[in-house]
C-alpha positions in Angstrom: 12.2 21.7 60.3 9.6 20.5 58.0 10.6 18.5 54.9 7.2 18.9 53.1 7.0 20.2 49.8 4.1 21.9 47.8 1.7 20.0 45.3 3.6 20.5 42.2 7.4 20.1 43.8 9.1 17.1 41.8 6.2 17.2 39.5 6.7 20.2 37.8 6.5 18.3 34.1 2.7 17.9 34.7 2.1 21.7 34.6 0.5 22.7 31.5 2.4 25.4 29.7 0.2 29.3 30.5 0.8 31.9 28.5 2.8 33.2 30.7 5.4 30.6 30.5 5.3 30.3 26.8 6.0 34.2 26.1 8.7 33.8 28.6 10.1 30.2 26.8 10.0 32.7 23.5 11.9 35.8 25.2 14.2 33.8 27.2 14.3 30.2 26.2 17.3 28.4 24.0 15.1 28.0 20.5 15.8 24.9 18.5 14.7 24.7 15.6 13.8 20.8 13.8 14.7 20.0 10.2 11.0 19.7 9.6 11.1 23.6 10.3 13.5 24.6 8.4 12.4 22.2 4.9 8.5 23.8 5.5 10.1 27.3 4.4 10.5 25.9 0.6 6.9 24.8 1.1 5.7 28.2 2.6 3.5 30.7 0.2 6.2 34.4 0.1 4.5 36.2 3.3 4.2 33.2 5.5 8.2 32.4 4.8 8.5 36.0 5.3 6.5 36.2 8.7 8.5 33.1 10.1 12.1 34.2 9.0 11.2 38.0 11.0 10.6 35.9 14.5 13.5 33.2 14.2 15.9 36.6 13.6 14.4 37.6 16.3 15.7 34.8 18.9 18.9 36.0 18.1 21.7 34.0 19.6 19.3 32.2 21.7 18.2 30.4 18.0 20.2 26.8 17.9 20.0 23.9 15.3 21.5 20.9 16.4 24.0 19.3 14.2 22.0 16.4 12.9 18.9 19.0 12.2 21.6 20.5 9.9 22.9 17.3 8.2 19.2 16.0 8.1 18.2 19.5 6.0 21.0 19.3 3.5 20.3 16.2 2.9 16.9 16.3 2.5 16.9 19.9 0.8 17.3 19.1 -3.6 14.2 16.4 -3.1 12.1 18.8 -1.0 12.9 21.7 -3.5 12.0 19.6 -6.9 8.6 18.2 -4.7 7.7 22.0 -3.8 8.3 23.4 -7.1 5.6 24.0 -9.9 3.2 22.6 -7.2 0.7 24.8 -8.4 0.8 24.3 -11.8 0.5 20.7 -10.6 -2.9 21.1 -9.2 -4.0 23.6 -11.9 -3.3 20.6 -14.4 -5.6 18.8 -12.1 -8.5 21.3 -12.3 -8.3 20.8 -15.8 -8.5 16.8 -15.5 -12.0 17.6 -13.5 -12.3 19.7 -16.3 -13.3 17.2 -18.4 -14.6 14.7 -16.2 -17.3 17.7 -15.6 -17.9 17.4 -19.2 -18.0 14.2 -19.3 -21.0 14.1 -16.8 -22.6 16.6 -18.6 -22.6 14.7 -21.8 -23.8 12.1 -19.6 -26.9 14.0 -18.7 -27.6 15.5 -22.2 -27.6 12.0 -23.4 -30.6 11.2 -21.0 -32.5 14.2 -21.1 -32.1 15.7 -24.7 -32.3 19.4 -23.8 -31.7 22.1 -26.6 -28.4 21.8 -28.4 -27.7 25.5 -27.6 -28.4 25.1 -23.8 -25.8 22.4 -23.9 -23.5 24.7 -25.4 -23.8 27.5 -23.3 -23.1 25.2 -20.1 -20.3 23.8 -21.9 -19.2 27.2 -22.5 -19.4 28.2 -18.8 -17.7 25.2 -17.6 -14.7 25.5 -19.7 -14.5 29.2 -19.0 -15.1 29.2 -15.3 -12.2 26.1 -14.8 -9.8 27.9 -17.1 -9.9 30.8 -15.2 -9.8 29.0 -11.8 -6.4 27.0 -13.2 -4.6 30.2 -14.4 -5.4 32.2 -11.0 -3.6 28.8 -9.1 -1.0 29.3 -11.1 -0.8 32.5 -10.6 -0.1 32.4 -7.1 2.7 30.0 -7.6 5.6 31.5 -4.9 7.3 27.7 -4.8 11.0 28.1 -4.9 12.2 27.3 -8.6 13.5 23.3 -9.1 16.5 24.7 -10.5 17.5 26.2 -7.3 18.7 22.9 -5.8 21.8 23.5 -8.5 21.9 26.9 -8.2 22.3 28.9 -5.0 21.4 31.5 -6.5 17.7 30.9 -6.7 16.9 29.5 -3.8 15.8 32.8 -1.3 15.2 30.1 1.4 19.1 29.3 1.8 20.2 32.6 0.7 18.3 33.8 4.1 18.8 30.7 6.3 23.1 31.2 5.6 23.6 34.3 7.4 20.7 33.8 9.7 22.3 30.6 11.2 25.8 31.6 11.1 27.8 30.8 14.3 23.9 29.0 15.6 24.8 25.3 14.3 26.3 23.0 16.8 29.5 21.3 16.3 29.3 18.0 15.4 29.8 15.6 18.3 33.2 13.5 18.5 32.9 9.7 17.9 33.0 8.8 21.3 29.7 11.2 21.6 28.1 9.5 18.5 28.5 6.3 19.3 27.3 6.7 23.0 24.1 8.8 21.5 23.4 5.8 18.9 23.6 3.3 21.7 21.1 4.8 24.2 18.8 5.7 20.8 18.8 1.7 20.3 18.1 1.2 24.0 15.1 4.0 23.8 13.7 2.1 20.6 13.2 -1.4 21.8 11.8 -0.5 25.2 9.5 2.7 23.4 11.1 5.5 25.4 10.7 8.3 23.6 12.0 10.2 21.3 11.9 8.2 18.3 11.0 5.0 19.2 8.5 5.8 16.0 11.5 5.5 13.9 12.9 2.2 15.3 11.9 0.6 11.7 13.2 3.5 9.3 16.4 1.8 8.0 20.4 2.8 7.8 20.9 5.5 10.3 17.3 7.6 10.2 15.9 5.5 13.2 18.3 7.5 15.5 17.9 11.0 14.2 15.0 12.4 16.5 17.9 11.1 19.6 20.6 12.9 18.0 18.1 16.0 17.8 17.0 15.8 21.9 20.5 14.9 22.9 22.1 17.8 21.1 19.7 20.2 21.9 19.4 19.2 25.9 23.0 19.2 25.9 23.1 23.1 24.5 21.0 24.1 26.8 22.4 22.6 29.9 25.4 24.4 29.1 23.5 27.4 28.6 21.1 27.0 31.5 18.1 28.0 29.8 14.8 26.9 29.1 14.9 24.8 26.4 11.8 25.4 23.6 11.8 23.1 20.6 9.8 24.0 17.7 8.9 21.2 15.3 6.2 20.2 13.0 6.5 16.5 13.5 3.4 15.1 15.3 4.5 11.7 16.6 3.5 11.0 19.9 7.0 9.5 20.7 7.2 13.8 21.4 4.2 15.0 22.0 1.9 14.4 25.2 -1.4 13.3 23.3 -4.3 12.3 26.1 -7.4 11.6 23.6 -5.2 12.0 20.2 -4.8 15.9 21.1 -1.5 17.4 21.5 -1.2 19.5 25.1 3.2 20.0 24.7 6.4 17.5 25.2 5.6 14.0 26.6 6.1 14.1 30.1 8.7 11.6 30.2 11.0 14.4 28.0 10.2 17.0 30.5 11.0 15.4 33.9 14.3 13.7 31.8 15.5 17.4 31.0 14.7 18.9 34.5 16.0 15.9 36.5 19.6 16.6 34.2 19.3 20.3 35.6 16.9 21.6 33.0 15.2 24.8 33.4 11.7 23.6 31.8 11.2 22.3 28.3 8.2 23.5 25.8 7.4 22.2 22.6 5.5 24.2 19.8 4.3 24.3 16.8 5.4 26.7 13.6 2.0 27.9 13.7 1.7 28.3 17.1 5.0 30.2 17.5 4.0 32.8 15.0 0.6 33.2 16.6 2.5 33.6 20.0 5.2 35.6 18.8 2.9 38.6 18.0 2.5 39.6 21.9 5.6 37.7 22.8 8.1 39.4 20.5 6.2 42.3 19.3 6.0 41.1 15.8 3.5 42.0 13.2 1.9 38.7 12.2 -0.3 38.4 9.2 -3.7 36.0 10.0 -3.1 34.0 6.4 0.9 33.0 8.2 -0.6 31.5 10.9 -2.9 29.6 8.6 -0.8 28.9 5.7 1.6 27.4 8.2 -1.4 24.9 9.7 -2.2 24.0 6.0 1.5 22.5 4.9 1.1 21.1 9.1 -1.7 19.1 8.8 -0.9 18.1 4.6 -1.2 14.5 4.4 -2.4 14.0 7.4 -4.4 11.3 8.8 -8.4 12.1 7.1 -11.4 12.0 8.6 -14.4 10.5 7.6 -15.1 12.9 4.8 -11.8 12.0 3.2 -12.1 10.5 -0.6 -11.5 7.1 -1.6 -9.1 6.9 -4.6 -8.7 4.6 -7.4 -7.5 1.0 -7.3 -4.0 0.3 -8.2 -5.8 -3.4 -9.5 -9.3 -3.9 -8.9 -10.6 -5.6 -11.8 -9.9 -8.5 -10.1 -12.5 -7.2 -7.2 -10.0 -8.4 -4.5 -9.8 -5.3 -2.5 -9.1 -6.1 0.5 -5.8 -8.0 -0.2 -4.8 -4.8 -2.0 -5.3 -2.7 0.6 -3.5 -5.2 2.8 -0.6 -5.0 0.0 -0.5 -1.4 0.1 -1.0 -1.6 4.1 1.9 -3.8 4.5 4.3 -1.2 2.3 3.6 0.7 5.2 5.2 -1.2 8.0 8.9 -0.4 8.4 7.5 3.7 8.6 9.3 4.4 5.6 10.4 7.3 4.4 7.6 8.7 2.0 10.1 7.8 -1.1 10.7 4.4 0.5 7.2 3.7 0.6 6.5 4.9 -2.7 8.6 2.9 -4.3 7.7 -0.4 -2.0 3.8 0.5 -3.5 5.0 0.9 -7.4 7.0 -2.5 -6.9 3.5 -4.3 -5.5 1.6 -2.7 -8.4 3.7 -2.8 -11.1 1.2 -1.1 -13.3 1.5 2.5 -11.6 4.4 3.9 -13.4 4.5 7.4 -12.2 5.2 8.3 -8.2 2.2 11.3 -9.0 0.0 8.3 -9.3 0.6 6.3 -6.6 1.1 9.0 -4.3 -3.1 9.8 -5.1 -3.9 6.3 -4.6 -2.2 5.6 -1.2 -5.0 8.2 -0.3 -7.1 5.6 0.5 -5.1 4.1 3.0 -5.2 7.7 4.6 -9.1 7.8 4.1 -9.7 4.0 5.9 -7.7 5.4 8.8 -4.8 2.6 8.0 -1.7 5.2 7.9 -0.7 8.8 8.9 1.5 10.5 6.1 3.6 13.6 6.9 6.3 15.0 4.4 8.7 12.8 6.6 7.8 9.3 6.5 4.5 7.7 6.5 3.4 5.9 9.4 1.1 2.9 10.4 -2.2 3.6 12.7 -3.1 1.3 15.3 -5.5 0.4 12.9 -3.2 -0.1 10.4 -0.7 -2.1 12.4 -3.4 -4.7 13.0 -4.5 -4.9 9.7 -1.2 -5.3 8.4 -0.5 -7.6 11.5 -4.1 -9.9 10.8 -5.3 -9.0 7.6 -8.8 -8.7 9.7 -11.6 -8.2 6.7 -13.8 -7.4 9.7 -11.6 -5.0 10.9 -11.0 -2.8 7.0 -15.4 -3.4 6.8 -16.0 -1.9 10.1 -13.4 1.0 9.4 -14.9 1.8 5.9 -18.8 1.8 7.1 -17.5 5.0 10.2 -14.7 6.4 8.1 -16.2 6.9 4.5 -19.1 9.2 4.4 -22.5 8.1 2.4 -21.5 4.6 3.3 -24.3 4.6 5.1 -26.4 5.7 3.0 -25.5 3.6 0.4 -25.6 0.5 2.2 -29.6 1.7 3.4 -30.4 2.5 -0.4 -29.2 -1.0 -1.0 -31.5 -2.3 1.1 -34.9 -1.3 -0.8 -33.2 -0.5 -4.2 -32.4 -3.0 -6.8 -29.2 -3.2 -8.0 -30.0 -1.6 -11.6 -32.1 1.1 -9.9 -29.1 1.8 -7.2 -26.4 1.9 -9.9 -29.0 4.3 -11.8 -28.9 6.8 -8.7 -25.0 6.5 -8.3 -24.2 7.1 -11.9 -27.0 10.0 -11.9 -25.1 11.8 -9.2 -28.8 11.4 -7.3 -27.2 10.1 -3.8 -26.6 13.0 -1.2 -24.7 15.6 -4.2 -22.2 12.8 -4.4 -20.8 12.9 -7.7 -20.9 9.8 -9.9 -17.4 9.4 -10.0 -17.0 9.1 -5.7 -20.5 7.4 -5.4 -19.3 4.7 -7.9 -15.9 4.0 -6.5 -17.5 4.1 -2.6 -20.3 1.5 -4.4 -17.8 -0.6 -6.1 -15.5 -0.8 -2.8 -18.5 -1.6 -1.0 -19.3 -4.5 -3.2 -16.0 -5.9 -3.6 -16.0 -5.7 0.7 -19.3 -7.0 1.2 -21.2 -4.7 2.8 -23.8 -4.3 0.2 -25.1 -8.5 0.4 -27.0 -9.3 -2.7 -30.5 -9.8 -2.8 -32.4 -13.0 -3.8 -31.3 -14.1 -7.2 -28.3 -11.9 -7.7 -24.7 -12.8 -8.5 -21.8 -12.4 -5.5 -18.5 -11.1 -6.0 -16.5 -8.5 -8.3 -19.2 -8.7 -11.1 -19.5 -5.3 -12.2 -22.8 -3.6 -13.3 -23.6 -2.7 -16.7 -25.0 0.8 -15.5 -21.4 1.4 -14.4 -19.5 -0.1 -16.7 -18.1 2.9 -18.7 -17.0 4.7 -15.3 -15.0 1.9 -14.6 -13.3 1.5 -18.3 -11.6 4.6 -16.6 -11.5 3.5 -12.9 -9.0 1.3 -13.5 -6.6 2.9 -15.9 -3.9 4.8 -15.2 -4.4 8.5 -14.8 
């Protein structure tokens, strides 16, 4: 009697999920639900919310949230309320700060050129009409849950539809013996990077063995159940996700052939956006196109830039030693804090950003230089970024800036036959590429302060600022 198996027999985790077997993981499958999940609702435009409350009623009794995903949500739920409230008046504030940096540059110009005093008053006109009316539509569309609905229960629609949708679907919490056998194999898993959440190992208190808890709890469920076990999550660490060339293709196959050695059926991992855009043939649920978007949007907010990404504003740069500040702000970075954590590490190091608003804008250039990833969870160090951190390699941040920043390039070629006065001229004049003068300064100052503009013959080095620039930079530097 032959003993042979097929191709795929014992190696059943290195199928790719089909369609097929992700409609049946949504009809049939245990459905766990991560914290991240449940705290994106209060983030969620009204009909998005909407759309993904329809399909997890749908799951029925098959929907499960581990205990910890339930401690982790209450206590994470006031901050992510007062973060998600008035967001929009937030950024239509900040339409009205470009506002007048618009008319500042058009000032600039008239100053130059000298057109007709009524032609520069019908612009100015136009300009403060067109970004009044943009602010008040943003605001407009405002759906955030109120700030005052972390006091009161009830105003907050997101709790008053999670409480009897999760009744009798949140597990018990485990005894001590359980809890301290969990927290022992999460340490274990940690220092010899066997997933999940050996990207926590640095978080501090408990936090580094939350995403444990989460897979033990949830694998343990649906042993018992003897069901496929689909978790749905909107974390994007690969200590979950199997990632061949940085693109996400389900769990990490490690998870998988752990859960179906134990006696697993199979194990899926998904995205909120990608449940909703399943669950439309899958569960016969009307779907609207802006859900499945709106949910990628709050996904991918904060998330590692690409090369068209911004640079923002020094936290101290008159000084024109940028890359030890980056390093500073790099180095806040490195025990994956929780986004609060590491704000407060950055306003410590620069003691002259006062306001969490602030720094959060100017950690953007970390997130631009390819240095960190930043979720709504915790912010994370690249490989990039760990080196830096680790060396403090100039090389490394120059080479990073000339293939992450866009019109470095060109700068640095405009450099080359330009003199200094003439290229400054150009910046400030908005005349490189439609950059405006505000980016095309701050990428030319960085630029300078990195050495990757040399001078010419006869020119000062360093920090020395150009006159041409000078009154951009009165404001570079302050505190917005």
């Amino acid at each position: 009697m032959s003993t042979h198996g097929g191709l795929s027999d014992g190696f059943e985790y290195y199928l790719p999920s089909t369609t097929e077997s992700t409609h049946a993981d949504l009809t049939e499958g245990l459905v766990v639900v991560d914290t991240n999940v449940l705290l994106n609702l209060y983030r969620y435009n009204e009909r998005t919310r909407s759309d993904l409350m329809k399909v997890l009623a749908k799951f029925g009794d098959r929907l499960f949230v581990p205990h910890q995903v339930a401690f982790e949500f209450w206590e994470r739920r006031e901050k992510v309320i007062h973060d998600a409230s008035g967001m929009s008046q937030h950024y239509a504030d900040e339409l009205q700060k470009k506002a007048s940096m618009a008319l500042d540059v058009l000032n600039e110009w008239k100053n130059r050129v000298s057109p007709p005093a009524t032609f520069v008053t019908e612009v100015r006109g136009k300009l403060e009409k067109v970004f009044a009316e943009v602010a008040e539509q943003v605001r407009s569309l405002d759906t955030s849950i109120p700030a005052d609905a972390a006091r009161n229960a009830a105003d907050d629609e997101v709790l008053n539809e999670l409480l009897p949708l999760l009744r009798g679907r949140v597990g018990a919490a485990p005894d001590d013996a359980t809890c301290r056998a969990d927290d022992a194999e999460a340490q274990r898993r940690a220092k010899a990077e066997i997933p999940p959440g050996y990207k926590d190992d640095k978080k501090p208190g408990e936090k580094p063995f939350g995403d444990y808890r989460v897979w033990a709890q949830a694998c343990r469920e649906a042993l018992v159940r003897g069901l496929p076990l689909l978790i749905v999550t909107d974390d994007r660490k690969e200590d979950w996700w199997h990632m061949p060339h940085n693109k996400r293709f389900g769990p990490r196959r490690e998870l998988s052939a752990e859960f179906t050695k134990s006696g697993g059926v199979r194990l899926n991992l998904m995205t909120p956006p990608s449940v909703l855009l399943h669950a439309r043939e899958a569960l016969g649920i009307e779907i609207a196109d802006e859900s499945v978007q709106s949910a990628k949007t709050v996904r991918v907010r904060g998330a590692n830039r690409v090369s068209s990404a911004f640079l923002e504003k020094m936290p101290s740069g008159r000084d024109g030693q940028y890359a030890e500040h980056i390093l500073t702000m790099t180095r806040c970075a490195q025990s994956n804090p929780d986004v609060e954590d590491f704000i407060d590490a950055f306003m410590e190091a620069f003691p002259s950003i006062t306001r969490p608003e602030v720094a959060r804008r100017r950690v953007g250039t970390l997130i631009a230089l390819g240095l960190i990833e930043m979720d709504d969870d915790a912010v994370r160090l690249t490989s990039d970024g760990e080196a830096y951190a680790r060396d403090g390699d100039v090389e490394l941040l120059r080479e990073l800036f000339m293939r992450r920043v866009k019109h470095a390039e060109t700068i640095r070629d405009l450099a080359r036959t330009l003199s200094r006065e003439e290229l400054s001229e150009r910046i400030y004049g908005g005349q490189v590429d439609n950059l405006s003068a505000t980016q095309g300064t701050r990428i030319y100052q960085y630029m300078r302060a990195l050495d990757l503009i040399p001078p010419k013959t006869g020119e000062s080095t360093g920090p020395v600022m150009d006159v041409e620039l000078d009154h951009a930079l009165d404001a570079e530097f302050d505190e917005d």
